[in-house]
Structure formats: structure tokens, C-alpha cells
mmCIF file of the N, C-alpha and C atoms, coordinates in Angstrom:
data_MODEL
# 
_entry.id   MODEL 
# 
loop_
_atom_site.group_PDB 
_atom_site.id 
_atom_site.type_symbol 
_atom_site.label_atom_id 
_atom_site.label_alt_id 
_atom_site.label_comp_id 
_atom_site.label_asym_id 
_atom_site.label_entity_id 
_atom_site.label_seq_id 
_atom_site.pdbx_PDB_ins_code 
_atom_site.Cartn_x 
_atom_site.Cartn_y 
_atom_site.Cartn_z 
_atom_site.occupancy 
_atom_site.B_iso_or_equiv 
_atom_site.pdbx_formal_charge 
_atom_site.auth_seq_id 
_atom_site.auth_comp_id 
_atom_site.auth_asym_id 
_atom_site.auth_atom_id 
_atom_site.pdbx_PDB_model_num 
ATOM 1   N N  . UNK A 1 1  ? 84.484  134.111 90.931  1.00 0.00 ? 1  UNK A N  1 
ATOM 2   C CA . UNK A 1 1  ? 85.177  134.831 91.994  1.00 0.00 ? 1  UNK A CA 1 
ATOM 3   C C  . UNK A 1 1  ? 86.518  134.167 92.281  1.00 0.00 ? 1  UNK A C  1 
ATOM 4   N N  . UNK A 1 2  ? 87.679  134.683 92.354  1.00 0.00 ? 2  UNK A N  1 
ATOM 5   C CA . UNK A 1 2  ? 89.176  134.425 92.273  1.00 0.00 ? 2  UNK A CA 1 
ATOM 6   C C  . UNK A 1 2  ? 89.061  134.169 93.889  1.00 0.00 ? 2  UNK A C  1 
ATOM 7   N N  . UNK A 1 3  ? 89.735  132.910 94.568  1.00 0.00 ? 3  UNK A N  1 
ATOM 8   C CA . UNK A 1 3  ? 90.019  132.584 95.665  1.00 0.00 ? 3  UNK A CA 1 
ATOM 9   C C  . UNK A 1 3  ? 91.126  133.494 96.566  1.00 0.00 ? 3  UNK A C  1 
ATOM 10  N N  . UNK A 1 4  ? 91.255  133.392 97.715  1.00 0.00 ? 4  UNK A N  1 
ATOM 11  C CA . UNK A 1 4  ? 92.180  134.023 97.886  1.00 0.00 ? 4  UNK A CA 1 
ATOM 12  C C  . UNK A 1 4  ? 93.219  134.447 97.319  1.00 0.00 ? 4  UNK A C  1 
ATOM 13  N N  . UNK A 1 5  ? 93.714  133.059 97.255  1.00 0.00 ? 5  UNK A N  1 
ATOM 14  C CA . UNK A 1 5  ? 95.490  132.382 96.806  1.00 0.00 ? 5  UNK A CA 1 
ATOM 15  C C  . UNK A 1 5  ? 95.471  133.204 95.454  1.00 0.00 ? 5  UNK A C  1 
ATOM 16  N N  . UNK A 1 6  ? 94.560  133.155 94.653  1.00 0.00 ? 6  UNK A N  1 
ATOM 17  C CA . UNK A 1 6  ? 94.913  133.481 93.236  1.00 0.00 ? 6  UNK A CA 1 
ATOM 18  C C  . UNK A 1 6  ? 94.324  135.516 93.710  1.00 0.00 ? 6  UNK A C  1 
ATOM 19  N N  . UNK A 1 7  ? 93.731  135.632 94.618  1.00 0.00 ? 7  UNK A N  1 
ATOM 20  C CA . UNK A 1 7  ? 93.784  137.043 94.326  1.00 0.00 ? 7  UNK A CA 1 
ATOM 21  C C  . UNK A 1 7  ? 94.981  137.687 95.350  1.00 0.00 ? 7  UNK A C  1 
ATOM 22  N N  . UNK A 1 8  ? 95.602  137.199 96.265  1.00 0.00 ? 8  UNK A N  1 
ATOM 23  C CA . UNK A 1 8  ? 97.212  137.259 96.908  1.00 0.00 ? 8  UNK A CA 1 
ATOM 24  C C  . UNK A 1 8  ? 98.239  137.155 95.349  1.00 0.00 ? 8  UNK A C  1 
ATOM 25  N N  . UNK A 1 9  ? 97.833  136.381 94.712  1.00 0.00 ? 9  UNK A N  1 
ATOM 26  C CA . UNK A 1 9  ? 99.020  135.968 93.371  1.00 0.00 ? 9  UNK A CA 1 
ATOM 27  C C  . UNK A 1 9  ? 99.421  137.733 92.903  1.00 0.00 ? 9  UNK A C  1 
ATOM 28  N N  . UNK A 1 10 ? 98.253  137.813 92.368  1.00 0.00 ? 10 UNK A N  1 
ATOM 29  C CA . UNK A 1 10 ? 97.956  139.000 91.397  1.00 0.00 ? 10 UNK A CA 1 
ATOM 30  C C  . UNK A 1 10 ? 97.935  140.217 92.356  1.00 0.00 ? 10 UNK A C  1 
ATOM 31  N N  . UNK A 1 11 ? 98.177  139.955 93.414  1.00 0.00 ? 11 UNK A N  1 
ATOM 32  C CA . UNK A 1 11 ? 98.441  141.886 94.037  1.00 0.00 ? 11 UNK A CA 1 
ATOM 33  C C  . UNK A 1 11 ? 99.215  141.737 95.350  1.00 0.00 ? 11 UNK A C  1 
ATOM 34  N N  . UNK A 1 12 ? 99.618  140.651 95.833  1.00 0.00 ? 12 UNK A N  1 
ATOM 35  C CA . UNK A 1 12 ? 100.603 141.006 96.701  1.00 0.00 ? 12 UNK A CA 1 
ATOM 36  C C  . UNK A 1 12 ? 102.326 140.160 97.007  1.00 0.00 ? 12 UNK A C  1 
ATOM 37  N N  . UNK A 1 13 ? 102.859 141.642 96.652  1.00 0.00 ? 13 UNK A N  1 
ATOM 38  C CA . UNK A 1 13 ? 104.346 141.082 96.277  1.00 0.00 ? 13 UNK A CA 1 
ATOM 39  C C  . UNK A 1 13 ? 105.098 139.991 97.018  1.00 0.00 ? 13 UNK A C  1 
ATOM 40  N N  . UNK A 1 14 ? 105.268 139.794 98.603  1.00 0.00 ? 14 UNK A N  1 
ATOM 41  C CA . UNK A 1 14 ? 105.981 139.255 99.648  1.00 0.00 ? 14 UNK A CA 1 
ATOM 42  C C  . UNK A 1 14 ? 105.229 137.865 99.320  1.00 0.00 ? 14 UNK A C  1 
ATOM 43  N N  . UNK A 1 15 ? 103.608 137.664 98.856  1.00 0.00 ? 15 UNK A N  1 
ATOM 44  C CA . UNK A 1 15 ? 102.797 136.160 98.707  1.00 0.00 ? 15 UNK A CA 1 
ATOM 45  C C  . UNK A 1 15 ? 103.387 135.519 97.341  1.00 0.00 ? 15 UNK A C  1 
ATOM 46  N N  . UNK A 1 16 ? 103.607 136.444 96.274  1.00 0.00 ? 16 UNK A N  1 
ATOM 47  C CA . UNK A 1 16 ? 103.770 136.206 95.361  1.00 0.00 ? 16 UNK A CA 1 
ATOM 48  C C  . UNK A 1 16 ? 105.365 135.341 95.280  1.00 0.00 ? 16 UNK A C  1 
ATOM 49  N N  . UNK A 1 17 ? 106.295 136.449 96.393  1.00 0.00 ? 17 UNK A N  1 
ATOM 50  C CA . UNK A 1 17 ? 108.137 135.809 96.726  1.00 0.00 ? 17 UNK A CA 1 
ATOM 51  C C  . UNK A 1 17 ? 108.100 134.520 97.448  1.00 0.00 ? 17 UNK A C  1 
ATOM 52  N N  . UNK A 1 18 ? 107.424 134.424 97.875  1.00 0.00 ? 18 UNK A N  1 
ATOM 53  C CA . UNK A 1 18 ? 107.066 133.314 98.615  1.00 0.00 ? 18 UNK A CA 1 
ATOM 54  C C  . UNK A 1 18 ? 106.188 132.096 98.105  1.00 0.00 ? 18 UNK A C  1 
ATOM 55  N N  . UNK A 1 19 ? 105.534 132.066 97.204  1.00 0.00 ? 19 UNK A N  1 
ATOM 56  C CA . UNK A 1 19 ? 105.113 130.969 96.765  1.00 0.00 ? 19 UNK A CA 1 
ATOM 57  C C  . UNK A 1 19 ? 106.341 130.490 95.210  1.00 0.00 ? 19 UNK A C  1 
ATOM 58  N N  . UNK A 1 20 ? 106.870 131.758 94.959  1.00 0.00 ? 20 UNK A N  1 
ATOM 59  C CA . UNK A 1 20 ? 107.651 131.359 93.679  1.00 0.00 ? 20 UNK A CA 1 
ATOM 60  C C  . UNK A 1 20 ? 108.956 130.131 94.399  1.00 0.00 ? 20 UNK A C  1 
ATOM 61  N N  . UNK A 1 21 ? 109.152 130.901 95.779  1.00 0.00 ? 21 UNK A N  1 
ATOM 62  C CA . UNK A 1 21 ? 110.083 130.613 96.166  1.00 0.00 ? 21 UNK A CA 1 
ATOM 63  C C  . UNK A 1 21 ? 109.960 128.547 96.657  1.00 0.00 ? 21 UNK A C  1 
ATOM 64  N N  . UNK A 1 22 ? 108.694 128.574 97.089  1.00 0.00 ? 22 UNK A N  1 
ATOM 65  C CA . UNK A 1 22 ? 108.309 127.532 97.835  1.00 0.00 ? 22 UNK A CA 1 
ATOM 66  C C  . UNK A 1 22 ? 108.378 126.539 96.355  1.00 0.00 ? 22 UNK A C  1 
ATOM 67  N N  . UNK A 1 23 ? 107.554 127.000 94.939  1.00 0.00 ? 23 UNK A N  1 
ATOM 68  C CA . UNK A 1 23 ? 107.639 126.231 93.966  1.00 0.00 ? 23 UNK A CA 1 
ATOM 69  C C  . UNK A 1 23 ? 109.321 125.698 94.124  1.00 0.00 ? 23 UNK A C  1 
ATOM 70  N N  . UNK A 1 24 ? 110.220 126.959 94.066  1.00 0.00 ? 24 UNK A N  1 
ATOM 71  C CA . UNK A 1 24 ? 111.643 126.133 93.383  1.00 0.00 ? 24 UNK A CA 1 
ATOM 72  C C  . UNK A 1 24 ? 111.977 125.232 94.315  1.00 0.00 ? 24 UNK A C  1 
ATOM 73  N N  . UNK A 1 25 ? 112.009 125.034 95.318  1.00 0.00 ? 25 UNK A N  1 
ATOM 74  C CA . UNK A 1 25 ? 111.955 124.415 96.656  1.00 0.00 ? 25 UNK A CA 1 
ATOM 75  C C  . UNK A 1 25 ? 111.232 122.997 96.141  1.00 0.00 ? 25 UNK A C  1 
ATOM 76  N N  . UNK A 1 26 ? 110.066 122.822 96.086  1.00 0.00 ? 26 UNK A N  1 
ATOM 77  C CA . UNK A 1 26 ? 109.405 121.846 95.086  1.00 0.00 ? 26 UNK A CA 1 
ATOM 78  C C  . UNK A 1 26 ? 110.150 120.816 93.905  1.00 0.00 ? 26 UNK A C  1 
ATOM 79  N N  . UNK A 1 27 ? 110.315 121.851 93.144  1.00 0.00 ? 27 UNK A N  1 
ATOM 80  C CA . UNK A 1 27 ? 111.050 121.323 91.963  1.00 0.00 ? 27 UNK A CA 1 
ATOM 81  C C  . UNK A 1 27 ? 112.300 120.697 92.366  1.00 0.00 ? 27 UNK A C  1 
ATOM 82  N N  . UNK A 1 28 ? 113.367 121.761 93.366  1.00 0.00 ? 28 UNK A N  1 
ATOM 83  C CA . UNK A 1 28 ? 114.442 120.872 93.530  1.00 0.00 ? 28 UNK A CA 1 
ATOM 84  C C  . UNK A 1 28 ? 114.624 119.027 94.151  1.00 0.00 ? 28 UNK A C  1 
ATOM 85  N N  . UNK A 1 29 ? 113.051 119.592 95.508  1.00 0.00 ? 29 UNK A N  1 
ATOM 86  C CA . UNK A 1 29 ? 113.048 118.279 96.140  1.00 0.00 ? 29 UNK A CA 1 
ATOM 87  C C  . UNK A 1 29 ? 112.531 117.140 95.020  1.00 0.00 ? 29 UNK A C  1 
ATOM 88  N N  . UNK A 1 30 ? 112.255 117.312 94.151  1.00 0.00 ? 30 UNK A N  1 
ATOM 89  C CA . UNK A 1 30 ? 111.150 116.821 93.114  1.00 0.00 ? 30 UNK A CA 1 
ATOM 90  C C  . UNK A 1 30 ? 112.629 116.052 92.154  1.00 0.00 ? 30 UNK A C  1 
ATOM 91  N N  . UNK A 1 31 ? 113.804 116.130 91.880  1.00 0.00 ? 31 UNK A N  1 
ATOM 92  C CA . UNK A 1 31 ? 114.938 116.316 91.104  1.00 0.00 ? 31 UNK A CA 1 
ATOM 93  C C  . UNK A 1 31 ? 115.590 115.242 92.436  1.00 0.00 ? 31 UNK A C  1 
ATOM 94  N N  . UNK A 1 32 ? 115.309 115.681 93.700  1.00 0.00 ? 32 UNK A N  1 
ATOM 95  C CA . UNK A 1 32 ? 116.427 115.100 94.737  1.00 0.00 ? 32 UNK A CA 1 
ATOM 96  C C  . UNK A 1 32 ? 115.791 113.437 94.657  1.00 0.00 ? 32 UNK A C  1 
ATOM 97  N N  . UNK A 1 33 ? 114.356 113.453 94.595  1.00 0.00 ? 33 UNK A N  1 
ATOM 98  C CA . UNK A 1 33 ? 113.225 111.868 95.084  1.00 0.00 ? 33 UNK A CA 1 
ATOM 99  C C  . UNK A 1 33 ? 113.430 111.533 93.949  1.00 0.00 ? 33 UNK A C  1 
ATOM 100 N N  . UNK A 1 34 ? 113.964 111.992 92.645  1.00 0.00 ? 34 UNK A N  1 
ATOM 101 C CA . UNK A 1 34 ? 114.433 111.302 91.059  1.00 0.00 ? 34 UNK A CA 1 
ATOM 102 C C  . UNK A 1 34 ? 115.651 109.984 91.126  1.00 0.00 ? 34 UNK A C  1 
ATOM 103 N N  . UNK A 1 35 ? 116.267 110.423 92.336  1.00 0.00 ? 35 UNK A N  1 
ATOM 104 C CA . UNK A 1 35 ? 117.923 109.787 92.424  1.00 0.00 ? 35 UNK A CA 1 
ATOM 105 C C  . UNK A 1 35 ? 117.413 108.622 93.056  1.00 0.00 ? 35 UNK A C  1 
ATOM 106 N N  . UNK A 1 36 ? 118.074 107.358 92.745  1.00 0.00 ? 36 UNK A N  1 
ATOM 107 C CA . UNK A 1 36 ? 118.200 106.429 92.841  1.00 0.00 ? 36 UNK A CA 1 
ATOM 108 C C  . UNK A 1 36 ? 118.927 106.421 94.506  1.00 0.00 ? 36 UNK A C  1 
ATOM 109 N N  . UNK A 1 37 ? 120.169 106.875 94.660  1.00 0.00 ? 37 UNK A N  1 
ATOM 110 C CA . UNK A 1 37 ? 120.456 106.982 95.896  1.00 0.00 ? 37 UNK A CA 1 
ATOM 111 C C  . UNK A 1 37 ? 120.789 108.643 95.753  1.00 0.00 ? 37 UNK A C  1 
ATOM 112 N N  . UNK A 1 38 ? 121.347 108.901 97.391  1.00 0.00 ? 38 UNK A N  1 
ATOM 113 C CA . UNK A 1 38 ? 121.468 110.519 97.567  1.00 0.00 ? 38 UNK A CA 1 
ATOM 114 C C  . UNK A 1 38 ? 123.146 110.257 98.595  1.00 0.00 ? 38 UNK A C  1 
ATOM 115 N N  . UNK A 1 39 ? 123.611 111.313 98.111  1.00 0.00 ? 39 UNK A N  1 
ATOM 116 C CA . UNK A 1 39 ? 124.915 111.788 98.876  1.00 0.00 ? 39 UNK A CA 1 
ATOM 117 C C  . UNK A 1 39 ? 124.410 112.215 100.170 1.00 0.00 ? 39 UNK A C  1 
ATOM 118 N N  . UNK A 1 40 ? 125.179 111.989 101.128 1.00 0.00 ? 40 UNK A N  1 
ATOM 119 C CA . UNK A 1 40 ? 124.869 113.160 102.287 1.00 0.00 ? 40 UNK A CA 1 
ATOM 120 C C  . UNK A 1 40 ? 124.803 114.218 102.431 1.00 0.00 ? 40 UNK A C  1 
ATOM 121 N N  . UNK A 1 41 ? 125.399 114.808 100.998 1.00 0.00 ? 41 UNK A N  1 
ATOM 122 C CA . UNK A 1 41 ? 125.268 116.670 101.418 1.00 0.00 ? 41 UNK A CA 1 
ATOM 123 C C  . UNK A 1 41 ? 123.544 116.647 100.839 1.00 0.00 ? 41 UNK A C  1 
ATOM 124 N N  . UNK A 1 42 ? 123.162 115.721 99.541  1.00 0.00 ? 42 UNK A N  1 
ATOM 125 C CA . UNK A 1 42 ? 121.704 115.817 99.262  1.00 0.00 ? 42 UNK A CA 1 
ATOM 126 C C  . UNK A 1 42 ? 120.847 115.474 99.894  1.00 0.00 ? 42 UNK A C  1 
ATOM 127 N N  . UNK A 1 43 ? 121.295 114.748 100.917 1.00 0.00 ? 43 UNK A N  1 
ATOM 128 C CA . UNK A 1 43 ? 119.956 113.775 102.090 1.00 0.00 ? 43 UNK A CA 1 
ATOM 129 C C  . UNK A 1 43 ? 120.011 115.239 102.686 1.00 0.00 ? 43 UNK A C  1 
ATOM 130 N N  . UNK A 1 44 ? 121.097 116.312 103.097 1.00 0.00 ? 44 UNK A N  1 
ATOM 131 C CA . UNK A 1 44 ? 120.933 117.370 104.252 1.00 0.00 ? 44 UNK A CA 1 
ATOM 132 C C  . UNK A 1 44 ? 120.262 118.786 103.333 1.00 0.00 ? 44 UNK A C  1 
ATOM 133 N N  . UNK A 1 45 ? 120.552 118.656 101.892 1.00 0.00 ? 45 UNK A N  1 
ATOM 134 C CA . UNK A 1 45 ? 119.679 119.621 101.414 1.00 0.00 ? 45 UNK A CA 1 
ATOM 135 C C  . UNK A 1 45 ? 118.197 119.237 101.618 1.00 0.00 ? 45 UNK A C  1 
ATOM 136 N N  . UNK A 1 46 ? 118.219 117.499 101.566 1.00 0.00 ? 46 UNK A N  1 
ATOM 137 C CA . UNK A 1 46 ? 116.238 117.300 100.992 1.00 0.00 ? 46 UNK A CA 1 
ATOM 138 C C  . UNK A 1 46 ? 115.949 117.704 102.818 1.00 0.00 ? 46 UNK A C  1 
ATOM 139 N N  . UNK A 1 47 ? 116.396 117.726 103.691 1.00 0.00 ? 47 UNK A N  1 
ATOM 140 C CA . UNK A 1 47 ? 115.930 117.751 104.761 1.00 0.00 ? 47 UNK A CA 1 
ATOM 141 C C  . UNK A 1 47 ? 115.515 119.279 104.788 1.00 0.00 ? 47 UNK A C  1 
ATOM 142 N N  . UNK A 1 48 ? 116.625 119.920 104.512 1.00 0.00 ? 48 UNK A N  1 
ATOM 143 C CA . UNK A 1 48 ? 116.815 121.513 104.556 1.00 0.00 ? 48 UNK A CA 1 
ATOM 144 C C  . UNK A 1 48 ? 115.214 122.257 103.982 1.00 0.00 ? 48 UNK A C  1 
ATOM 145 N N  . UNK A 1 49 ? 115.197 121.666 102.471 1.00 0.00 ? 49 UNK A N  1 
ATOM 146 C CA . UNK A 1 49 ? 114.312 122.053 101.760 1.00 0.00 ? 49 UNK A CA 1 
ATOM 147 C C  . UNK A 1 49 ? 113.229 121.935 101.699 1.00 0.00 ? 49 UNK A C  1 
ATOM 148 N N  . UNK A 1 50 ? 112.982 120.394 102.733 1.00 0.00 ? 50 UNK A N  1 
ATOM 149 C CA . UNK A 1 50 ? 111.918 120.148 103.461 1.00 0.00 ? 50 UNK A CA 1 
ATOM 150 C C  . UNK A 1 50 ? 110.982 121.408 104.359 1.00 0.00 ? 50 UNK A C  1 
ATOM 151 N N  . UNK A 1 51 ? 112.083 121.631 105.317 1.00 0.00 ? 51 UNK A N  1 
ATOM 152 C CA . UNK A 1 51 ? 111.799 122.009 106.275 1.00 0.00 ? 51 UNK A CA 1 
ATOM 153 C C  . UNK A 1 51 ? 111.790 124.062 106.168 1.00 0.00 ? 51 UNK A C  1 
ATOM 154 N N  . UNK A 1 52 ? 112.278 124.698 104.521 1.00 0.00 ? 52 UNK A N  1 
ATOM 155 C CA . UNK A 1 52 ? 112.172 125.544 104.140 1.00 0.00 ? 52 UNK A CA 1 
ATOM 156 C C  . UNK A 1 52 ? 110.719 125.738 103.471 1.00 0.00 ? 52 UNK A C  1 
ATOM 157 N N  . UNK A 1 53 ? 110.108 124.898 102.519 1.00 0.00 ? 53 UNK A N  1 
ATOM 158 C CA . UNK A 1 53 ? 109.102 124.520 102.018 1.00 0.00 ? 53 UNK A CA 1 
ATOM 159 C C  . UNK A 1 53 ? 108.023 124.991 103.172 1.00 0.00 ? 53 UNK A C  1 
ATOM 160 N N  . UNK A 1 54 ? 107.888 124.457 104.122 1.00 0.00 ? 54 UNK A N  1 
ATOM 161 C CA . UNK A 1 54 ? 107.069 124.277 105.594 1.00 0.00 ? 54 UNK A CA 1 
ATOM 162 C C  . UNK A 1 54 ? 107.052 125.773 105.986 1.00 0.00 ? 54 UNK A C  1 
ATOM 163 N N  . UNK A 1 55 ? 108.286 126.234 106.392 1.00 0.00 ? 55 UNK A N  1 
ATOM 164 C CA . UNK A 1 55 ? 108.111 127.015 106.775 1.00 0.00 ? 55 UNK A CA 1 
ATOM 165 C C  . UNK A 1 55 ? 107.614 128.485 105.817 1.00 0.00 ? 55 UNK A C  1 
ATOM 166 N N  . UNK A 1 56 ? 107.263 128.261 104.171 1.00 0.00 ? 56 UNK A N  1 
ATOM 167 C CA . UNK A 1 56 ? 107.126 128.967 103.298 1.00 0.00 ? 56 UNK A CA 1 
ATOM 168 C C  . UNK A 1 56 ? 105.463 129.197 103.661 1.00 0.00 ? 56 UNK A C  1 
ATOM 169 N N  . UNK A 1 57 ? 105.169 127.781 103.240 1.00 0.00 ? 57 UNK A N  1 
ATOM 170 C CA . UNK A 1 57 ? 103.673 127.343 103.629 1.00 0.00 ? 57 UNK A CA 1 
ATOM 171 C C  . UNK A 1 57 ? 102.960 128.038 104.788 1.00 0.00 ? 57 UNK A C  1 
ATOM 172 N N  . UNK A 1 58 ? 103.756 127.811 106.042 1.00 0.00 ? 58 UNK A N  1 
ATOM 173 C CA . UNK A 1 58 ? 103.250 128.574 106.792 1.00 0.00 ? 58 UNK A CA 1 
ATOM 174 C C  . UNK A 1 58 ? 103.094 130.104 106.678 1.00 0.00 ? 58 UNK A C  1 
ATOM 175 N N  . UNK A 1 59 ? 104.096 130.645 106.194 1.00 0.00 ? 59 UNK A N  1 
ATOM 176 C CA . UNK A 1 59 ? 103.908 131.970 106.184 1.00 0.00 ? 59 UNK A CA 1 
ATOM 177 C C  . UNK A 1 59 ? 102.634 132.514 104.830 1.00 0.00 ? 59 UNK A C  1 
ATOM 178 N N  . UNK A 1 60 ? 102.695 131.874 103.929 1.00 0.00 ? 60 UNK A N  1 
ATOM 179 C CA . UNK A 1 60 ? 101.623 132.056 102.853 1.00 0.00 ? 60 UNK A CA 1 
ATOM 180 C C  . UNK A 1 60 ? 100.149 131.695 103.848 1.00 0.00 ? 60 UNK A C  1 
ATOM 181 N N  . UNK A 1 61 ? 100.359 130.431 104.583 1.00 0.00 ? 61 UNK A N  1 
ATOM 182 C CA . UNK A 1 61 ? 98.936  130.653 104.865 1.00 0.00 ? 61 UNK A CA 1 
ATOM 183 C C  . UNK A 1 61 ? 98.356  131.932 105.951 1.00 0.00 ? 61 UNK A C  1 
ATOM 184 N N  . UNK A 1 62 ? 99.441  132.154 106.593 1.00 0.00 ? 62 UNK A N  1 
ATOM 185 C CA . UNK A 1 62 ? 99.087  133.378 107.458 1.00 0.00 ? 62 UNK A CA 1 
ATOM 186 C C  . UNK A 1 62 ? 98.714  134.680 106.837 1.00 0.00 ? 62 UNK A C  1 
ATOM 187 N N  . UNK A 1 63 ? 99.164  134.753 105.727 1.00 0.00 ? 63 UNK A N  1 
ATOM 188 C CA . UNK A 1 63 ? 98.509  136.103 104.664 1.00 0.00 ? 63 UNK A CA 1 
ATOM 189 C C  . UNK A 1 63 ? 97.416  135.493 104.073 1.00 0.00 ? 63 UNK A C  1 
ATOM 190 N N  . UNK A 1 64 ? 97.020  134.680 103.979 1.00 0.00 ? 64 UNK A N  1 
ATOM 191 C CA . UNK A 1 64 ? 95.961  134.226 103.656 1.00 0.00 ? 64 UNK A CA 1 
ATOM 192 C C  . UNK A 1 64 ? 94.644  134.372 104.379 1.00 0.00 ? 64 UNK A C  1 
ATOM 193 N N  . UNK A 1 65 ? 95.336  133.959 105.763 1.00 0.00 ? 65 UNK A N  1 
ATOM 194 C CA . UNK A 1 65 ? 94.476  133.908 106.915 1.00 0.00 ? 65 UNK A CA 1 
ATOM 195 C C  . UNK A 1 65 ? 93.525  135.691 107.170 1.00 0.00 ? 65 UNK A C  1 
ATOM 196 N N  . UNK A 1 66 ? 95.617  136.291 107.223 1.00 0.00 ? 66 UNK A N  1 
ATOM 197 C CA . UNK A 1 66 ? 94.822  137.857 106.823 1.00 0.00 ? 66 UNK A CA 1 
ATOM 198 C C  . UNK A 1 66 ? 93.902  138.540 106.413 1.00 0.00 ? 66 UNK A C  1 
ATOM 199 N N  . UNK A 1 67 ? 94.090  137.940 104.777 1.00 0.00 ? 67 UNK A N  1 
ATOM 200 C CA . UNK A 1 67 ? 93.444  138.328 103.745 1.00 0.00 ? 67 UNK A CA 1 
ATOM 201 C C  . UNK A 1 67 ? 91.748  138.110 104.079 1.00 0.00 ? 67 UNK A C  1 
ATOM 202 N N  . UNK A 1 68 ? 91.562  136.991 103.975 1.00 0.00 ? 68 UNK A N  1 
ATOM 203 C CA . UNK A 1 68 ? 89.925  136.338 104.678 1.00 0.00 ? 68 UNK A CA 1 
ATOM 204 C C  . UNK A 1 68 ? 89.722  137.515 105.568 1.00 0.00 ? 68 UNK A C  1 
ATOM 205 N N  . UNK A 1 69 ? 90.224  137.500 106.791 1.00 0.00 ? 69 UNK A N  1 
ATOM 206 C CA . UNK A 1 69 ? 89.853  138.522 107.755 1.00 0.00 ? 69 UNK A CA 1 
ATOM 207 C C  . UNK A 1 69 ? 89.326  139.802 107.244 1.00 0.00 ? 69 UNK A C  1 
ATOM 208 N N  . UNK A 1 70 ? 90.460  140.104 106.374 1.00 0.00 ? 70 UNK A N  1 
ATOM 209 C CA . UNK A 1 70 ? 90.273  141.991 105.822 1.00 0.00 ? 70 UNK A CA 1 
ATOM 210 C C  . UNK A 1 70 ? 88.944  141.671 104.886 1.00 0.00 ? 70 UNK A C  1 
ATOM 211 N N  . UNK A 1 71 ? 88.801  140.578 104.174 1.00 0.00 ? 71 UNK A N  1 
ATOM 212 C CA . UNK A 1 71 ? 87.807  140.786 103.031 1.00 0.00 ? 71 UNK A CA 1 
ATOM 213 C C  . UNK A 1 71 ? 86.811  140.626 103.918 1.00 0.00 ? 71 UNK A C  1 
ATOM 214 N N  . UNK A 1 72 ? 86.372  139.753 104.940 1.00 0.00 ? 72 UNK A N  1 
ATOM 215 C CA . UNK A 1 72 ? 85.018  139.135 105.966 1.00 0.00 ? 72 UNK A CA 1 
ATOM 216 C C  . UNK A 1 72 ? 84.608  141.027 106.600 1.00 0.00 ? 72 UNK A C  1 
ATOM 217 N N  . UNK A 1 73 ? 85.900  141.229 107.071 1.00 0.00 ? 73 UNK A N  1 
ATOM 218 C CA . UNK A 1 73 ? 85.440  142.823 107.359 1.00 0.00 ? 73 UNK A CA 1 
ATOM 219 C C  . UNK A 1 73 ? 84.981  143.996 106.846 1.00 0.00 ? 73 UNK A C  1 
ATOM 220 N N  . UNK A 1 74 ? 85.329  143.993 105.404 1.00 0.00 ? 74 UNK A N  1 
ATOM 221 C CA . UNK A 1 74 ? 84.740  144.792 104.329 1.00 0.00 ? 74 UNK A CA 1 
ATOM 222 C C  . UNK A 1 74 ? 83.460  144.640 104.083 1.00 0.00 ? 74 UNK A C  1 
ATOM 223 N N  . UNK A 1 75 ? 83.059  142.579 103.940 1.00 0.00 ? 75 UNK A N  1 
ATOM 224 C CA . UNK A 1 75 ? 81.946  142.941 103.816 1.00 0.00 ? 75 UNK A CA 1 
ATOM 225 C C  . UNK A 1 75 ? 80.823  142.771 104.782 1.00 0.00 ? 75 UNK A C  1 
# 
């Protein structure tokens, strides 16, 4: 049985923009913690991207949260 997350992947578009989105978010901060030191415009992106990440998270888990609900009610 496919967990939420992976059955949100495969059928709903806005979960799907949103976790792709949260990955690149990932990767960049992932590229920024590589550097030895950081510029100030990169210390204000890793903060930025931080705090974009978070707020991605949150919104994925709230369709998530959804999702549980609608499926608990079906069955």
C-alpha cells in the first residue's frame, strides 16, 4: 500500500510543485554548506532558502494532513 506522500506524488499536481520545488531548495542549500566560507548575499540566500524550504514543508504536510482525513472518511 503506497503511503500518502507517494500517493499525493502520483496524482496531485500543487503536492507534486511543491515538493519538486522544496527538493531544488535542498540541493541549492546542499551546494551553499559545500563552501568553505559564504558571501553575504549567500549567508541571505541560505537563510532565505531556509526559511522557503519550511514553509514548503508546511504546506505539503497540510495536504497530507487532508489527504488522511479524506481517505479515514471513505473508509
Amino acid at each position: 500500500m503506497e503511503s500518502p506522500y507517494e500517493s499525493l506524488m502520483t496524482s496531485h499536481e500543487v503536492f507534486q510543485k511543491l515538493a519538486m520545488e522544496h527538493t531544488q531548495h535542498s540541493q541549492r542549500l546542499d551546494q551553499l554548506t559545500e563552501k568553505r566560507f559564504l558571501t553575504d548575499d549567500e549567508k541571505l540566500e541560505e537563510v532565505r532558502l531556509k526559511k522557503l524550504k519550511l514553509r514548503l514543508k508546511d504546506q505539503m504536510e497540510g495536504i497530507e494532513r487532508q489527504y488522511r482525513l479524506q481517505q479515514n472518511q471513505v473508509a
